[in-house]
C-alpha positions as CSV (number, residue, x, y, z in Angstrom):
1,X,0.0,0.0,0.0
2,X,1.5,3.9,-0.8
3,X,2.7,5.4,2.0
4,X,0.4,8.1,2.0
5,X,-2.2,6.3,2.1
6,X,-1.1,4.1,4.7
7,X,-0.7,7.1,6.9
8,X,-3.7,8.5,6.3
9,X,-5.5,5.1,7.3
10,X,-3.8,5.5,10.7
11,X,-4.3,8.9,11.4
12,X,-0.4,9.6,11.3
13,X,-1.1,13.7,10.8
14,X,2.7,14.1,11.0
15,X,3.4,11.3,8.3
16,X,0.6,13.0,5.9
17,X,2.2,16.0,6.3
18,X,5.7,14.9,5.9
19,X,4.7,12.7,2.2
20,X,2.7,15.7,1.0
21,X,5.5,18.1,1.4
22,X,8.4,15.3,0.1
23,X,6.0,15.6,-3.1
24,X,3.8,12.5,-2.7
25,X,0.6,12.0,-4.9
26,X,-2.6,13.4,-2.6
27,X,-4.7,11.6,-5.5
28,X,-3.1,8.3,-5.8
29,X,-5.0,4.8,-5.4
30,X,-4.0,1.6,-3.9
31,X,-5.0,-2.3,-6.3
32,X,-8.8,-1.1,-4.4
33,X,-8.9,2.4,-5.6
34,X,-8.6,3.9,-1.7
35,X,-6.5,7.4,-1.6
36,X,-5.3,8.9,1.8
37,X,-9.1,11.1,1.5
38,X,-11.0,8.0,1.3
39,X,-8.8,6.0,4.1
40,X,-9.4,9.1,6.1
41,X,-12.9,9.4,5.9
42,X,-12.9,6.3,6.4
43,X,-11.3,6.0,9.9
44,X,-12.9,9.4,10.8
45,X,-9.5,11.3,10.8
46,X,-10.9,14.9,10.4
47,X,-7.2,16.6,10.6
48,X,-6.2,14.3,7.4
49,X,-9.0,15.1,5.5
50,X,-8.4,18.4,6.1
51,X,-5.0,18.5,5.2
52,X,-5.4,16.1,1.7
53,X,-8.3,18.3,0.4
54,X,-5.9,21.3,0.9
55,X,-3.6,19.5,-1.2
56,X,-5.7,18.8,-4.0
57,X,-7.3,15.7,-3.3
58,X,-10.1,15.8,-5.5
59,X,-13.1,15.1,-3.2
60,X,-15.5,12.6,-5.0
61,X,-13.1,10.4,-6.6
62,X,-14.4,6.8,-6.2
63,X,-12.8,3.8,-5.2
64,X,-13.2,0.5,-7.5
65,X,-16.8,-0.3,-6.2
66,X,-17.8,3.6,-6.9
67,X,-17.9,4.5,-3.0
68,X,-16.6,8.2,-2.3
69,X,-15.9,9.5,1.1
70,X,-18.4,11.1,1.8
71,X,-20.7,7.3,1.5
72,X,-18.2,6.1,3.9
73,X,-18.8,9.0,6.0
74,X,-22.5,8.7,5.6
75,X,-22.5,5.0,6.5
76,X,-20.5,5.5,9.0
77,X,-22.6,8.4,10.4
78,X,-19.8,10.8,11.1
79,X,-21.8,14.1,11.0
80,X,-18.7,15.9,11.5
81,X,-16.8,14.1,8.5
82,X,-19.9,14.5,6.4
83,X,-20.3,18.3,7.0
84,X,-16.6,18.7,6.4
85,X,-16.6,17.0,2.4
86,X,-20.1,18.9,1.8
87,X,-18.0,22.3,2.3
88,X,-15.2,20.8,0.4
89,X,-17.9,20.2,-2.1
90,X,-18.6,16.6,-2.2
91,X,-21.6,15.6,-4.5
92,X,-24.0,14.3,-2.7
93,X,-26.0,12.9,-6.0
94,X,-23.0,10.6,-7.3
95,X,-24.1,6.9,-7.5
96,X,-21.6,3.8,-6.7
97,X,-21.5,1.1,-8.7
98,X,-24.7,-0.3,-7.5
99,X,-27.0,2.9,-8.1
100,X,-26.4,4.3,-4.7
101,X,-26.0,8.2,-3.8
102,X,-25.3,9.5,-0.2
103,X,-28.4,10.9,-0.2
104,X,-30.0,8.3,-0.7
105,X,-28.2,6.0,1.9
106,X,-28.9,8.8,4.5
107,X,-32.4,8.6,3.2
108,X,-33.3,5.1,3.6
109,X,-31.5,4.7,6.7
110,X,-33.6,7.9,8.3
111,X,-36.9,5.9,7.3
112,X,-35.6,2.7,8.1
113,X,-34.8,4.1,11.9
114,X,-38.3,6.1,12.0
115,X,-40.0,2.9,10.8
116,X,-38.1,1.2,13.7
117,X,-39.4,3.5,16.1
118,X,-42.9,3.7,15.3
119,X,-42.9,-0.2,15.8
120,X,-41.4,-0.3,18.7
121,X,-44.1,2.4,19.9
122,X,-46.7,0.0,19.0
């Protein structure tokens, strides 16, 4: 796995910063299509996402299966992460592979937890 990448994953803030300025690639992908903005969203590493976008990383770029960050921030329900790509721009209409937006994720999991609680009401 690139280095950058790697140190994004595990929220090595000094490492990012060290790569990026010794001229590594903010948009390269590992054999899965992760860069260091998607492995950061990923693990919820605010800091790093911060630093990447600065750099360039371009904010919806997919991974293999389509997913952007902002999904995995979505899925992951990381309101924080998820208001930080919509600033940066993310699009929250841009499908995966399977069909899928953000938006719509977030959509069907809000009815799917209303739906939960009316039942549990009853």
């Amino acid at each position: 796995m690139e280095d950058l990448i790697m140190a994004a994953l595990s929220g090595k803030e000094t490492g990012v910063r060290a790569l990026l300025a010794a001229g590594a690639d903010v948009n390269q992908a590992d054999d899965n299509g992760w860069t260091a903005l998607g492995s950061a969203a990923a693990r919820g590493h605010e800091q790093i996402v911060e630093r990447v976008l600065a750099a360039g990383a371009h904010v919806d770029r997919p991974d293999i299966r389509g997913r952007t960050a902002l999904m995995r921030a979505v899925d992951d329900r990381r309101a924080g992460m998820v208001e930080l790509l919509l600033t940066a721009g993310a699009d929250v209409y841009q499908a995966d592979a399977t069909g899928w937006s953000a938006l719509a994720c977030r959509a069907v999991e809000e009815a799917s937890t209303r739906s939960a609680a009316g039942s549990a009401e009853l």
